[in-house]
N, C-alpha and C positions, 0 to 999 in steps of 0.2 A: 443546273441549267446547261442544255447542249449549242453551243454557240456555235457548231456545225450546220445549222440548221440559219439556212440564207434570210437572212430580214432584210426585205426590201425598202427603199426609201424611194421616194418619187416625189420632184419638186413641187414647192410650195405646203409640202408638208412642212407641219409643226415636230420640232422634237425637244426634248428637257436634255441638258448640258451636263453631263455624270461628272466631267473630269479637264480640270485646267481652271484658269483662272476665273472663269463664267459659271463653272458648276452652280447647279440650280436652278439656273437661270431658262427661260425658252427661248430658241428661237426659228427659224423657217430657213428652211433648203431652198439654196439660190439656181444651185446649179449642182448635178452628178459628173463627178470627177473619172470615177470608175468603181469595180464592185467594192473598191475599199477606201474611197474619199468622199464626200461630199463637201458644198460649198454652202457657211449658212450668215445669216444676216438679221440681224434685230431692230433695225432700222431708227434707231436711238444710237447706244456706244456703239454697236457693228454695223454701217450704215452699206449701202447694198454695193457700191465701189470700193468698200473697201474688207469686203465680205472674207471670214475665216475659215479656213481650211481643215475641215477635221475628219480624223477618225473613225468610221462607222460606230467601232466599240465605243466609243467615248457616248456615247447617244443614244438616247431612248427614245423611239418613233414611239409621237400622240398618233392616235386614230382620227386624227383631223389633218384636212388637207385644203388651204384657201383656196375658194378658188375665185378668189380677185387677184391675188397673186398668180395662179396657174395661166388666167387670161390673158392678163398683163405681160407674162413672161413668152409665152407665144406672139401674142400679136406685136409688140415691140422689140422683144429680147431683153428688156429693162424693165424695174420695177419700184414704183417711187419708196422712199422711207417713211411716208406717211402709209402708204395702203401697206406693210413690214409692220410698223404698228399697230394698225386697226384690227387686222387678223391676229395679232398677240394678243391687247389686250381683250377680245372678243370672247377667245379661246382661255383667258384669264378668268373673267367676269364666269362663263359660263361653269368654267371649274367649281369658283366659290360657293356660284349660287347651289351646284350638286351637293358641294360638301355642304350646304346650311340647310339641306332639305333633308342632310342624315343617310346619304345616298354610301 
């Protein structure tokens, strides 16, 4: 894999947690740092004030992007921990159901 090659992230996307204490886990980009931070929040344990600071590498961008979150983040600059959860588990649910159609 060429990791020279720029993977973009753009808020309110979904990404899966490769590495740190969360590994595994999803969650959604709050805010872009620069080409090598982002800010993400899961709106359960990483709630959106007090959102964690990570690594591009560390992260794997879903091809899902909320856009109740994307709304939310433009029109107020804030974005509640309930709409953080809805788009997880949304993007959760829709996972399973793939994986139980054999997808």
């Amino acid at each position: 894999m060429d990791l020279n090659n720029e993977i973009t992230f753009q808020t309110g996307q979904i990404v899966k947690i490769l590495k740190g204490r969360d590994a595994g886990q999803y969650a959604v980009i709050v805010s872009i740092e620069d080409s090598r931070f982002v800010w993400i929040a899961d709106g359960d344990k990483r709630k959106f004030d007090g959102a964690k600071k990570k690594n591009v590498l560390h992260l794997e961008p879903q091809s899902i992007i909320s856009s109740e979150v994307v709304n939310s983040l433009q029109e107020s600059g804030r974005v509640t921990n309930g709409k953080l959860r809805f788009a997880l588990s949304r993007f959760v649910s829709d996972k399973s159901k793939a994986n139980q159609k054999g997808d």
